[in-house]
SEDO-693587 format. One line per 2 residues: number of its first residue (from 1); their letters; for each residue x, y, z of C-alpha. Coordinates in steps of 0.001 Angstrom, whole numbers, plus 500000, padded with zeros to 6 digits. Layout:
NUM = A = X/Y/Z; ...
This chain:
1 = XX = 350518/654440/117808; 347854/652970/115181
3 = XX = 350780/650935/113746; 351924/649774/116981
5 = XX = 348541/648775/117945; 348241/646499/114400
7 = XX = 351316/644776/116261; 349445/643973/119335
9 = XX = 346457/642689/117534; 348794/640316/115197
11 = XX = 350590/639198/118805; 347137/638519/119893
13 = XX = 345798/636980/117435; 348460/634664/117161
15 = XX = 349153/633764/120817; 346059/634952/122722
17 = XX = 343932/631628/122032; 346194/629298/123743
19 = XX = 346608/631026/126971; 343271/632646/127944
21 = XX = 341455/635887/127982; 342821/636527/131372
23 = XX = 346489/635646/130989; 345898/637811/127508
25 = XX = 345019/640734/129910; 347719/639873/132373
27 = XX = 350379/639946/129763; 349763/643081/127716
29 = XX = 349463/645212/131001; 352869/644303/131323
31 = XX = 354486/646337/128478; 351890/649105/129622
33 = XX = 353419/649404/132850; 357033/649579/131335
35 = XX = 355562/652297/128750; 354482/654796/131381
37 = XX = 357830/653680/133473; 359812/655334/130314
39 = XX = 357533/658103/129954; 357859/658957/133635
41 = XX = 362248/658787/133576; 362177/660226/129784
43 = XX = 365084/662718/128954; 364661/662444/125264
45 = XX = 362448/661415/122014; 363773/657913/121799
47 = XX = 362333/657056/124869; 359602/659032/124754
49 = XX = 358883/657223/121349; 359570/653631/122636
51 = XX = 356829/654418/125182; 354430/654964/122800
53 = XX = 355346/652007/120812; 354570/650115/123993
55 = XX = 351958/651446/125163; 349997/651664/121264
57 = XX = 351179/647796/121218; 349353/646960/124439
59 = XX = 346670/649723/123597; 345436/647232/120243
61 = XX = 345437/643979/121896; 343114/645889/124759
63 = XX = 340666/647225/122456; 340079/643591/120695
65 = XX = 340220/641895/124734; 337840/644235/125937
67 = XX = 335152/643320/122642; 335663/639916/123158
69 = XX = 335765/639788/127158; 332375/642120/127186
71 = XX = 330700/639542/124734; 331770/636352/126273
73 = XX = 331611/637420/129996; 327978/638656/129776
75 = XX = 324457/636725/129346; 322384/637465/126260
77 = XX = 319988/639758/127470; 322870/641779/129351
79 = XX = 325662/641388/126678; 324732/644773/124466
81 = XX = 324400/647078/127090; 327756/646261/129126
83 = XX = 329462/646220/125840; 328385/649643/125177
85 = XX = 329490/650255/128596; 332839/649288/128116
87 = XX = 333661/649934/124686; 331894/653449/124876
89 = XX = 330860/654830/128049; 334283/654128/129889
91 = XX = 336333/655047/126764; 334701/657937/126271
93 = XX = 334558/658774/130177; 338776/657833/130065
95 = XX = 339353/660623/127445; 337559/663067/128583
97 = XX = 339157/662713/132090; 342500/662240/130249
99 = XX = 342468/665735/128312; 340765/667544/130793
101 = XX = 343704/667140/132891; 346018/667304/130913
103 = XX = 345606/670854/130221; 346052/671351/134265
105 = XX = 348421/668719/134989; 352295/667911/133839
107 = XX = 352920/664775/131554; 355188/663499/133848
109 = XX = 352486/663444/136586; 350011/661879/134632
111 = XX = 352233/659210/133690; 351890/658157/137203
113 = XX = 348540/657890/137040; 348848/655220/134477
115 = XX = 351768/653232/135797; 348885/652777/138904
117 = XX = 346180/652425/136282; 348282/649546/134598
119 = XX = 349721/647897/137519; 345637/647316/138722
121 = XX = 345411/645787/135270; 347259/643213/135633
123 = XX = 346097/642519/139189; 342917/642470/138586
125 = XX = 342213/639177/136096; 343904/637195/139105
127 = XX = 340167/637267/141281; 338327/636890/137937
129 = XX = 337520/633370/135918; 338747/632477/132655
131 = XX = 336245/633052/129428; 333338/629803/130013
133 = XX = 333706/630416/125793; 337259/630230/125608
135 = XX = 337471/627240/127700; 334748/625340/126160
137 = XX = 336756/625625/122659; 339764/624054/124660
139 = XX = 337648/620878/125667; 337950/622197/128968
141 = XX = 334302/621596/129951; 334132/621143/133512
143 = XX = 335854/624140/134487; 333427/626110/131864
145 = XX = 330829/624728/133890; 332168/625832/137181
147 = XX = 333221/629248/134966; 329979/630059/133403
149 = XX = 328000/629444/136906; 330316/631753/138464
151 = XX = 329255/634701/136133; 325662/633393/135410
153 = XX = 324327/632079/137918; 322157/628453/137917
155 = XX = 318838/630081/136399; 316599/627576/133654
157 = XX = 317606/630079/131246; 321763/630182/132029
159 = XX = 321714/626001/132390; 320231/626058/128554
161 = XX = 322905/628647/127871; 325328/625968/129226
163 = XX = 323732/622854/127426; 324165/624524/123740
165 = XX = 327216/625452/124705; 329104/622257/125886
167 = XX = 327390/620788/123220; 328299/622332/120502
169 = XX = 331851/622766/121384; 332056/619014/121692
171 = XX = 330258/618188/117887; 332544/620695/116515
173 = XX = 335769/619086/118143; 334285/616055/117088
175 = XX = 333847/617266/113944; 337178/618953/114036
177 = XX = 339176/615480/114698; 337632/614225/112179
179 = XX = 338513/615942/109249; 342160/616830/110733
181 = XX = 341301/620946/111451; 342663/620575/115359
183 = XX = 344072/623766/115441; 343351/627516/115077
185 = XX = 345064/628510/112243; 343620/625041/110028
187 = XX = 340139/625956/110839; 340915/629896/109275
189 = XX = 342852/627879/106535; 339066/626013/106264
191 = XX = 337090/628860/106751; 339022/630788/103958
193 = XX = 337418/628455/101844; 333210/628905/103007
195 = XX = 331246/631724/101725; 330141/632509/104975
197 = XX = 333202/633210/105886; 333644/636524/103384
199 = XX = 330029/637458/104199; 331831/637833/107916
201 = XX = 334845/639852/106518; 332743/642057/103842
203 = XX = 330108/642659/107109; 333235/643698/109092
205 = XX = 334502/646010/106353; 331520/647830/106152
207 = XX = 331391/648338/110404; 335207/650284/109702
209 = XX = 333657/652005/106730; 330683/653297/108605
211 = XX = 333438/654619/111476; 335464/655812/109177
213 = XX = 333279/658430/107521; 330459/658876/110315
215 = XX = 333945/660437/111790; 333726/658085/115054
217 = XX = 337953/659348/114929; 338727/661698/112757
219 = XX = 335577/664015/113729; 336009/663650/117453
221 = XX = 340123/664152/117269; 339485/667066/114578
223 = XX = 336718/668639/116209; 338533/671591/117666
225 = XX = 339859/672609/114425; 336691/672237/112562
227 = XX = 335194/674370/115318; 337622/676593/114871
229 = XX = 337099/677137/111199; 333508/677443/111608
231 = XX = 333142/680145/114302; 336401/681927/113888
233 = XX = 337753/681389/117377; 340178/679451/119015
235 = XX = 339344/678586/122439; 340949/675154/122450
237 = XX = 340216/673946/126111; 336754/674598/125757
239 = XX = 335912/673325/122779; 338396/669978/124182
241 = XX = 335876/670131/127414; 332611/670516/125374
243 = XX = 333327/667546/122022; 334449/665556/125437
245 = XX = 330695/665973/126881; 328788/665706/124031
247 = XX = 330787/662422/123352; 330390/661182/126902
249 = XX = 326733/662642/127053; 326082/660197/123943
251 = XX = 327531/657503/125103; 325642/657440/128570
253 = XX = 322552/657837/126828; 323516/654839/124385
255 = XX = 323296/652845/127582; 319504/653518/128366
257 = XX = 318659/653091/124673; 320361/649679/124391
259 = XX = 318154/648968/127558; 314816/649624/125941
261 = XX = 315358/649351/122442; 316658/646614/119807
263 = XX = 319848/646649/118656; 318467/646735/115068
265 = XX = 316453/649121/115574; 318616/651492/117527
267 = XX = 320781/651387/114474; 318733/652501/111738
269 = XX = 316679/655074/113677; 319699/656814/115599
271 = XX = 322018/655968/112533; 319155/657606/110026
273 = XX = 318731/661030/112401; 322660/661377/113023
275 = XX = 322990/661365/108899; 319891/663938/108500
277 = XX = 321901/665877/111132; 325110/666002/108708
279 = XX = 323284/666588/105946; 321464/669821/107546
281 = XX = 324823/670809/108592; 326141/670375/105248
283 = XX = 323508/672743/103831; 323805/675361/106620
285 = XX = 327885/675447/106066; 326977/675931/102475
287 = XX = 324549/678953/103031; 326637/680224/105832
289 = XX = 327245/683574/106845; 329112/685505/109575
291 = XX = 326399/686146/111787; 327368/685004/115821
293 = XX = 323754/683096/115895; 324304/681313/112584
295 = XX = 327636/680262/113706; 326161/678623/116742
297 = XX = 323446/677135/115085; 325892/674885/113194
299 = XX = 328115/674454/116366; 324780/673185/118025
301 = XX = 323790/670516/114702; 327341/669475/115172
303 = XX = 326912/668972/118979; 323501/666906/118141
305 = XX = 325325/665044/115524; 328102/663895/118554
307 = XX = 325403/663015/120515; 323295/660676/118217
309 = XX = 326353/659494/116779; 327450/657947/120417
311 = XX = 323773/656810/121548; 323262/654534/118193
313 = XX = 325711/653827/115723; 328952/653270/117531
315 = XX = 328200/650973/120025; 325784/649180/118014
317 = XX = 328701/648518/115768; 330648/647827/118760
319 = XX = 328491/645310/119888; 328194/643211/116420
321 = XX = 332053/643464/115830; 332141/641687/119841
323 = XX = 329777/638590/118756; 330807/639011/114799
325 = XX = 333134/636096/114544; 332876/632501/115268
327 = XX = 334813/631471/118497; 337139/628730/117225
329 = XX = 338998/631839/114810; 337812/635028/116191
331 = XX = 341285/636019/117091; 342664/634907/114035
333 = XX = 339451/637333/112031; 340618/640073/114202
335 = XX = 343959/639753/113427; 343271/639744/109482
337 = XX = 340913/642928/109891; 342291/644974/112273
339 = XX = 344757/646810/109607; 341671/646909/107654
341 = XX = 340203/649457/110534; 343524/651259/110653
343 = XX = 343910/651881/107076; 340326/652904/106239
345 = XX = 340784/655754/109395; 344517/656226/108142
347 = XX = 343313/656851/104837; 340220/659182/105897
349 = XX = 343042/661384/107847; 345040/661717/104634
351 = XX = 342320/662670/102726; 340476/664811/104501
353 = XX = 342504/667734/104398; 342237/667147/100334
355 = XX = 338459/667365/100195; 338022/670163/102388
357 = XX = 340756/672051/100266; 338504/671066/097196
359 = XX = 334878/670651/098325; 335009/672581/102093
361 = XX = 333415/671223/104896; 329941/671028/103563
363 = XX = 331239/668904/100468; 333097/666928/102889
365 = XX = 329750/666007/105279; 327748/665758/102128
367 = XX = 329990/662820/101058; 330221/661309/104384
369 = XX = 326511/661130/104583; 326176/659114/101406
371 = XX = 328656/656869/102286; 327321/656106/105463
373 = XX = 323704/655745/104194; 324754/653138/101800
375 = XX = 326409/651239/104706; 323123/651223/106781
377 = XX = 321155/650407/103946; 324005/646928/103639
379 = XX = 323452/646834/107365; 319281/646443/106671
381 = XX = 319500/644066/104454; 322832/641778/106261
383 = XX = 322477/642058/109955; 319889/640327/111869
385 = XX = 318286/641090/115929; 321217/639318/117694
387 = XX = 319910/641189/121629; 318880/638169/123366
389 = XX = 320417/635813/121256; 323452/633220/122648
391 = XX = 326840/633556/120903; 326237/630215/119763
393 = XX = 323031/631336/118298; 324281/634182/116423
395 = XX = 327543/632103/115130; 324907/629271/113663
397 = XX = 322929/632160/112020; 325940/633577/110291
399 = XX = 326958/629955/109077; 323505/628541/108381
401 = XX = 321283/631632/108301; 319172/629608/111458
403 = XX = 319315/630265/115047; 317907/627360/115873
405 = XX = 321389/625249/116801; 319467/622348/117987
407 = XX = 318304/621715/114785; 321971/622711/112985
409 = XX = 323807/620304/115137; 321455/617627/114104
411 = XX = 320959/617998/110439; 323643/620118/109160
413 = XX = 326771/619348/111419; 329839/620338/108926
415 = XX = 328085/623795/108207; 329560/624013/112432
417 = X = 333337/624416/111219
């Protein structure tokens, strides 16, 4: 399904910008709905199997529409917290639901859950506007007006939203015509060639690093067995039901936090105390012994680490790889780093078995830790306070290292494509 959902992301990336966001969503529900169709009238593993290629196809095109869609949809000072609504809080909500009943409830059943599920999805971006973003970067600027007022509102502070812009989606089609970049894939060919560009792409790398081996799949899909292995029993469903709540119980919290806190600071500070939290559990597997209390001691720092894990990091990360790119080629970036994602969580599956076989599951947290400390120390000295910022304002920054685009479009107008 992780290959299949490379596929969607390359379909996406290559068709999505010229018809929408919504006919993007519209489309890809409609090999979801044929995926649970098969699943539901299965007699055999080919079909079975051609429903998940389906439904992992639709499933990566989703997961970059949903980034995008959270970040363009929303104003600045709301755009963090309903990403991290989205991308975490209903994801996490989703599973939980999912394998809770599947324990209780036949495959078969379920699949009809998600034919109605998908079926809704395709219905529902028919009473919603296109992206005020998306049509801005097709010259489209009267129906981004009507678009962006819809969402927003007419407020002093949405109009100036509006201004920057209309405006700078016209200077950079201006621009654009002018030195001969009028489509998608010229302006990546283009941006191959800027150094901000590969600050973008080594930025993005270190987001899937930092996922990767703070465990954000590997831990959460593994957990049972690592539980397993560290208290001696096998109670499946209810270690399923509790990973589920402590992921979901981080994630809600992760919405309150966003709320009151920077995103920059909400990094380091929940990022910093979910690494101290491996690293006590590293030392307490190390010194372990087969007492019941000391066994639930590291079941508990484990728990904790879940927690901080989905209240912080995540959809902090999240929320940068959502406003990351620069609109003209964020499909096209997405595209190029998706397999980047897959492979770096492919590879930590291979490997992981390896280490624990050498080093055991304290080695293996140990490691992790380091790794992800030297990606949020990258992270402090790369990533700047982008809560209340514009898109436009955070895509100047990342070009020009200003977020004043007033004074970008005026004095430095090529450093715009």
């Amino acid at each position: 399904m992780a290959f299949c959902s490379v596929i969607g992301v390359t379909i996406l990336g290559l068709f999505g910008d010229r018809v929408g966001r919504r006919w993007s969503f519209i489309l890809f529900s409609i090999p979801t709905v044929i995926g649970w169709i098969l699943a539901y009238f299965s007699r055999g593993f080919i079909t079975l199997l051609l429903s998940r290629i389906l439904n992992g196809t639709a499933a990566g095109a989703f997961s970059i529409l949903s980034m995008i869609g959270a970040a363009e949809y929303t104003s600045p000072n709301t755009r963090a917290f309903y990403q991290s609504m989205i991308s975490m809080v209903a994801s996490a909500l989703g599973m939980g639901i999912a394998h809770a009943a599947g324990v209780i409830i036949h495959w078969k059943t379920l699949s009809i859950f998600g034919m109605v599920l998908a079926i809704l999805h395709i219905c529902l971006p028919y009473i919603s506007v296109e992206s005020p973003q998306w049509l801005a970067s097709r010259g489209r600027f009267d129906e981004c007006q009507k678009a962006f007022r819809k969402l927003h509102g007419t407020k002093r502070s949405s109009e100036n939203e509006l201004r920057l812009l209309i405006k700078m989606e016209t200077k950079k089609q201006i621009l654009a015509t002018e030195t001969k970049l009028n489509n998608g894939f010229n302006k990546l060919m283009d941006a191959l060639k800027k150094r901000y560009f590969w600050g973008l792409i080594l930025t993005n790398c270190f987001a899937y690093t930092y996922f990767a081996f703070a465990g954000k799949v590997i831990f959460t899909n593994l957990a049972t067995v690592i539980l397993e292995e560290m208290t001696g029993n096998s109670d499946v469903l209810l270690y399923t039901l509790l990973v589920d709540g402590f992921v979901l119980l981080g994630t809600c919290v992760s919405g309150v936090l966003i709320k009151k806190m920077s995103v920059r600071v909400l990094l380091f500070t929940s990022g910093v105390t979910a690494n101290l939290l491996l690293l006590v559990l590293s030392v307490c597997l190390y010194f372990k012994n087969d007492e019941k209390y000391f066994q639930w001691i590291n079941v508990t720092l484990l728990a904790f680490y879940f927690i901080m894990a989905n209240a912080g990091p995540y959809p902090v990360l999240d929320i940068l790889l959502g406003e990351l790119f620069p609109l003209e080629i964020k499909m096209y970036c997405f595209m190029l780093t998706t397999p980047i994602l897959i492979g770096t969580i492919f590879g930590s599956i291979l490997v992981m078995p390896m280490l624990v076989t050498a080093v055991g599951y304290h080695g293996l947290f140990f490691i992790n830790a380091m790794v992800v400390f030297v990606c949020l120390g990258y992270f402090w000295l790369r990533l700047p306070e982008t809560k209340g910022k514009t898109l436009q304002e955070i895509e100047v920054y990342f070009k020009t290292k200003n977020f004043d685009v007033e004074n970008v479009m005026n004095e430095q107008n090529k450093s715009l494509i």
